[in-house]
N, C-alpha and C positions, 0 to 999 in steps of 0.2 A: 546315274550319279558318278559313273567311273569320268566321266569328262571333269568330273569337280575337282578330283582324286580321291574319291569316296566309293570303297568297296562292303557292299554287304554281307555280312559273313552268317545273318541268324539270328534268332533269340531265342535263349533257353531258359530253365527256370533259373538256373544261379543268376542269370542277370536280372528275371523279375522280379528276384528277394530283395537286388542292388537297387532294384526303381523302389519297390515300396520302402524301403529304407533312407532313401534318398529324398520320397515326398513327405515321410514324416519328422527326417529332420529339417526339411524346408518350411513344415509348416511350425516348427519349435523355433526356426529364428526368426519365421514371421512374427510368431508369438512373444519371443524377447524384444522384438526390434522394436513392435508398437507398443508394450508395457514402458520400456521408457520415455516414450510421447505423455503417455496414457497417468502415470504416475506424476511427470511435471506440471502435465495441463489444467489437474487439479484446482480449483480457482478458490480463495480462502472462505467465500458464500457454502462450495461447494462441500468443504472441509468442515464446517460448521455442520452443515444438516448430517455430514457422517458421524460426526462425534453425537448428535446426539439420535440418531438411527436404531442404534441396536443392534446392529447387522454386526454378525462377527467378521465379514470380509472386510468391514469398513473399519472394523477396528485391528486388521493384519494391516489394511494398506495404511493408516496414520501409523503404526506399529515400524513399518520400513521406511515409510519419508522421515522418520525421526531422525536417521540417520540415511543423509543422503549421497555421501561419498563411498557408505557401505554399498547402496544398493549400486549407484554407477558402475561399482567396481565389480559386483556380480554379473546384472545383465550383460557389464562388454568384455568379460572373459565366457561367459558361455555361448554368446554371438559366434566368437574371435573358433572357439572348439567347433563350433556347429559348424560353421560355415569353411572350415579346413577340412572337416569330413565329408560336406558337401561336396567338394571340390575331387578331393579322392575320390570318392564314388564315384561321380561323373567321370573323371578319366579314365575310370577303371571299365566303365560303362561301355564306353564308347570304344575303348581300346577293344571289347568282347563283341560287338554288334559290327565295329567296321573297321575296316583297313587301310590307313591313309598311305597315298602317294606325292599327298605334296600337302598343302595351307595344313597341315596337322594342327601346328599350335597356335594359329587364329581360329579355324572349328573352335577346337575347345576355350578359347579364352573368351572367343564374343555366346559362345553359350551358356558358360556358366557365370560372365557378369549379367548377362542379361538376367537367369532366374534369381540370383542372388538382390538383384537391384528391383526388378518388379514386384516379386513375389515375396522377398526376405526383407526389401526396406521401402519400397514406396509406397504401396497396397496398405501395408499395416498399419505406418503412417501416418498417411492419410485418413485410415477411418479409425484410430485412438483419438485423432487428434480431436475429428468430429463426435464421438463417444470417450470421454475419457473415463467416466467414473464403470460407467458399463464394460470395457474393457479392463480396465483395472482389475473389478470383480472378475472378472474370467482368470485371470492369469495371475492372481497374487499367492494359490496355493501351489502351484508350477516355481514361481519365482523363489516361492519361501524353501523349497526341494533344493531348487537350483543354487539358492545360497548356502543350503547347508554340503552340497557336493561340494561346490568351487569355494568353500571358504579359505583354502589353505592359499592358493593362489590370489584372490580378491586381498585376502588378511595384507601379501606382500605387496600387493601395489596399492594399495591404500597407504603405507608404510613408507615403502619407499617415494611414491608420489607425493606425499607429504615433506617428507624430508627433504628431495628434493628441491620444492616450492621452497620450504625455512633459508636454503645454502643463496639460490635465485634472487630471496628479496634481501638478502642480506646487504647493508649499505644502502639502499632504496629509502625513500623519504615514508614517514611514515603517516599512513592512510586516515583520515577522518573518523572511518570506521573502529583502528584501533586505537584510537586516543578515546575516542568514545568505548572502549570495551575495556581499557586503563582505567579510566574515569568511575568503571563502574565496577574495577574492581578493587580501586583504593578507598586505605580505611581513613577517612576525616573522623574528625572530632564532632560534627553535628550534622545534622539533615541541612543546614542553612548552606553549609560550606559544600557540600555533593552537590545541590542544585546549583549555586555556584559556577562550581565546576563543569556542568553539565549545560548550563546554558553558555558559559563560552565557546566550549565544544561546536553546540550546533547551534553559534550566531551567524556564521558564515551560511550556512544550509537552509536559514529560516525565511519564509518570505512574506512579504508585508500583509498579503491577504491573513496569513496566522494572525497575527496580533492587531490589527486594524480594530475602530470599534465599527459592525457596521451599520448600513446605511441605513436599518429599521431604529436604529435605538442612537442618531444624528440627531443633537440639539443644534437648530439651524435658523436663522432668521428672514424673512422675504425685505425683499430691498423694500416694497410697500409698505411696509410695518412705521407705524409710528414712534415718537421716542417713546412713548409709556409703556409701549408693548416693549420696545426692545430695552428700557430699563427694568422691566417685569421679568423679561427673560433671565434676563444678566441677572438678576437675583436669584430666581428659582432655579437655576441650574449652578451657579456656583463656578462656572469656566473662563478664563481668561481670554479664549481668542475662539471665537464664534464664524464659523461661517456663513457668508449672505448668496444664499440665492435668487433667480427672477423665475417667476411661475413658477420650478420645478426645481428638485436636489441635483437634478441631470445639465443646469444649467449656474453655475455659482459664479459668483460676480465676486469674489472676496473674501477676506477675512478681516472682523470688525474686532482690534487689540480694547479690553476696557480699560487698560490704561489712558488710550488714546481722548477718554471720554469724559475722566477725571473734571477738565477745564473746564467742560461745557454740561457740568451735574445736572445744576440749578435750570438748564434754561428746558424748556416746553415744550406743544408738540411742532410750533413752528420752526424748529431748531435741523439743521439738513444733514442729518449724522451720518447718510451717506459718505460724504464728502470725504470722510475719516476713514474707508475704508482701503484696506492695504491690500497686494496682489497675492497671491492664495499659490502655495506651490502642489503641483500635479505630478501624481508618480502612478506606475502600473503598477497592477495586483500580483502579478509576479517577481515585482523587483527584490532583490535579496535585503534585511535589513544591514547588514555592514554595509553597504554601497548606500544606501540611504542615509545611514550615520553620518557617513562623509559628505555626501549633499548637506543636508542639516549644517557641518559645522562649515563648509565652504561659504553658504549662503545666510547663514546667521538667522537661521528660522527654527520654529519647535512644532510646527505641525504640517499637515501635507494631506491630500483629497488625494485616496485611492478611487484610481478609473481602473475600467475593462479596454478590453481591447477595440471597444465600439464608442469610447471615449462617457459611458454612460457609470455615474457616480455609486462609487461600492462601499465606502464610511470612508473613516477618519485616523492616521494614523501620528501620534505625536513621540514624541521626544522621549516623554515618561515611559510609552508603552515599548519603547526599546531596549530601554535600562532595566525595564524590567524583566525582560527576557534575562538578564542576566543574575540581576541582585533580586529577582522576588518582587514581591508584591510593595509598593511604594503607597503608603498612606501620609497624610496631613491633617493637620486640625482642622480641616474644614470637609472632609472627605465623611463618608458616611455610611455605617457598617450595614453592608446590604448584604441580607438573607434571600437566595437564591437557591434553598433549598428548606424544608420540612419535613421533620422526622416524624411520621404516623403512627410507627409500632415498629415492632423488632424485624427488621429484615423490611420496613416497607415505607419508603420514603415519597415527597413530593417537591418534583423539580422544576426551576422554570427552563421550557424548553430550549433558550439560548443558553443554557449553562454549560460550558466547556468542558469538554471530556476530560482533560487532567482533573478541573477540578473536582468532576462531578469521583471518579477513580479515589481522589484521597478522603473525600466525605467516606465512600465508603468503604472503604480500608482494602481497597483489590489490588493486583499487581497492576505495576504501574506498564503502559503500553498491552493493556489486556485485549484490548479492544481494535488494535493495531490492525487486524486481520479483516477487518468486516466495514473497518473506518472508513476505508477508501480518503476522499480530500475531505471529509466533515470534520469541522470543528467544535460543533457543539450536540446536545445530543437528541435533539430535534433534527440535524441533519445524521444522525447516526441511524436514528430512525427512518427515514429517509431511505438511505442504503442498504438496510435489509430489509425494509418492505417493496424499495424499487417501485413505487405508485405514489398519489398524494394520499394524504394525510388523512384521515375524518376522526372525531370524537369516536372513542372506546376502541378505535384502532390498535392490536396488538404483536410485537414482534417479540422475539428471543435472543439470545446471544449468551454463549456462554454460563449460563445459567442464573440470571437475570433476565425480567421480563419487564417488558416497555410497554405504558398503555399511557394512549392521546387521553386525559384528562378534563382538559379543558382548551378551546380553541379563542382564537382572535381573528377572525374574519379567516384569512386561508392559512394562518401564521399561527402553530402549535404553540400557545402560549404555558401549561404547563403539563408535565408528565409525569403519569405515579410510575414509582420503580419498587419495582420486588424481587429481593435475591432469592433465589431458588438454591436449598439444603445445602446453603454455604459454602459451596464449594469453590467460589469466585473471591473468598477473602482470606486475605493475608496468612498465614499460619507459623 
């Protein structure tokens, strides 16, 4: 080794106290490194089955995500110590075992990045990230120690890293985010004026699939259709602009205005009402509704056929269903007060499965966005269902959340038509 400039001088016991010291603080920053994987990777399905587990690890680890700039600031000042003592050791190490005559401070630098990177941050890493809750549990009563050693420092860079960020955004336009955290902490004079508020907020963020009505519950007419069927329609449904498809909803040929139809009441089924039909505006299920609004008023139309991205028909999204996003719920004298929900007994309701999660939240008096966690993209709560059972559907199917329970009811071919709900010991309403 002396060709390397590397002279052997020994190993005694003071240097073997300095290894096992050295491996077990390597394995404590392994141990911090992947708790911080391990802690964010948490998935909100995941957080669900902890809160209602039992496990007292599970209730230390929802206990410090509570606060997540507390715990940041924990694990990366004990990293920061560990891994500076690390560092000394090993020089100390190696200063007592060899004697350099030349690369001295490349030795030590590409040694102790390498254990620090292998063993201190990618290793642990990597298998939090593939184990997060299992890990978590290992190292949340380590973490909870380690927060109470390093609070005095964490305390100050939480502190001043705060502070800092407030001087930074200072001047900076203000975020969506806080107008909506404004919004919800100003005091209006009624619930009409909050919601309000709260749908201009996020009219820009909202996208047409939300509010669409869709494609299962499309009153639509086939271009086949005779006039008596399609003057049968136009009555039974009570809608002013009807869209006409050929064979399929996946194929729409138009939109039939009943204005347009006024002239030609009287006349039969010889009568070609085709003819009257007008061009149907097409938008994607992702489009934002502000950008839709503007469409709407450039092109001088009130309705529009939500596609997918394979051009294949998703409902219907109109004019009203936008405004309303903003002012609430929009009734007429010809509109018709649909109960989409039944009250069974105390705490135990009956819903129909396309019933929307806001609304189904203010039926039952719970915080609003409760369900926020587990929602994922469902809109209503047959697709809530859905997302925490992650399979299809069958009769007397049951899931939980939150302390309300979900059970399939009653079915409609593969389409959960409706759902009994039962809150469980209240704890999911208002107080």
């Amino acid at each position: 080794m002396e060709s390397l400039g590397i002279i052997y001088q020994g190993f005694t016991l003071e240097i073997g106290i300095m290894l096992g010291i050295t491996a077990a603080l390597l394995l404590i920053s392994a141990l911090v490194s992947g708790s911080e994987v391990a802690f964010i990777s948490l998935s909100p399905s995941v957080q669900q089955q902890m809160r209602t587990s039992g496990d007292a690890r599970d209730e230390q680890i929802l206990a410090l995500r509570a606060n997540v700039d507390e715990l940041l600031a924990t694990i990366l000042v004990t990293n920061n110590l560990v891994n500076i003592c690390i560092v000394i050791l090993t020089s100390n190490i190696m200063d007592s075992m060899f004697v350099f005559t030349r690369f001295e401070f490349l030795f030590k630098t590409v040694l102790v990045t390498f254990l620090l990177l292998l063993f201190g941050e990618i290793l642990p890493k990597v298998f939090s990230q593939e184990n997060p809750r299992w890990f978590a549990r290992m190292v949340v009563y380590p973490i909870r120690f380690f927060k109470f050693v390093t609070y005095p420092m964490a305390y100050v860079l939480v502190r001043t890293g705060g502070r800092l960020s407030r001087i930074a955004s200072r001047g900076a336009e203000i975020s969506m985010e806080e107008l909506a955290d404004a919004v919800d902490l100003a005091h209006t004079s009624s619930p009409q004026e909050h919601q309000m508020l709260s749908g201009i907020v996020n009219f820009v963020n909202t996208e047409v699939e939300e509010i669409m009505r869709p494609r299962i519950d499309l009153t639509a007419l086939d271009i086949k259709s005779s006039y008596e069927q399609v003057k049968r329609t136009i009555i039974e449904s009570g809608y002013s602009r009807i869209p006409v498809y050929d064979e399929d909803l996946d194929n729409i040929k138009g939109a039939l205005y009943v204005k347009d139809l006024l002239p030609y009441i009287g006349h039969g089924d010889e009568f070609g009402w085709q003819q009257l039909l007008r061009k149907i505006y097409f938008v994607p299920k992702h489009k934002k509704i502000d950008d839709l609004l503007r469409d709407f008023q450039e092109n001088k139309i009130h309705v529009a056929i939500v596609v997918d991205e394979y051009g294949a028909t998703q409902g219907l999204v109109s004019l009203e269903d936008i405004l309303e996003e903003v002012v609430g719920e929009i009734s007429d004298e010809s509109d018709e007060d649909e109960k989409f929900y039944e009250r069974l007994g105390e705490n135990l309701y009956l819903f129909d499965g396309k019933s929307h999660i806001v609304d189904f939240e203010r039926v039952i008096g719970c915080d609003e966005d409760l369900f926020s966690d587990v929602q994922g993209r469902a809109e209503t709560l047959a697709g809530l269902m859905l997302e925490l059972r992650r399979d299809l559907l069958r009769k007397g199917d049951t899931v939980e959340a939150h302390d309300v329970r979900f059970t399939v009811h009653a079915m409609d071919g593969h389409r959960v038509d409706k759902i009994k709900v039962e809150i469980l010991n209240g704890i999911s309403q208002n107080k």
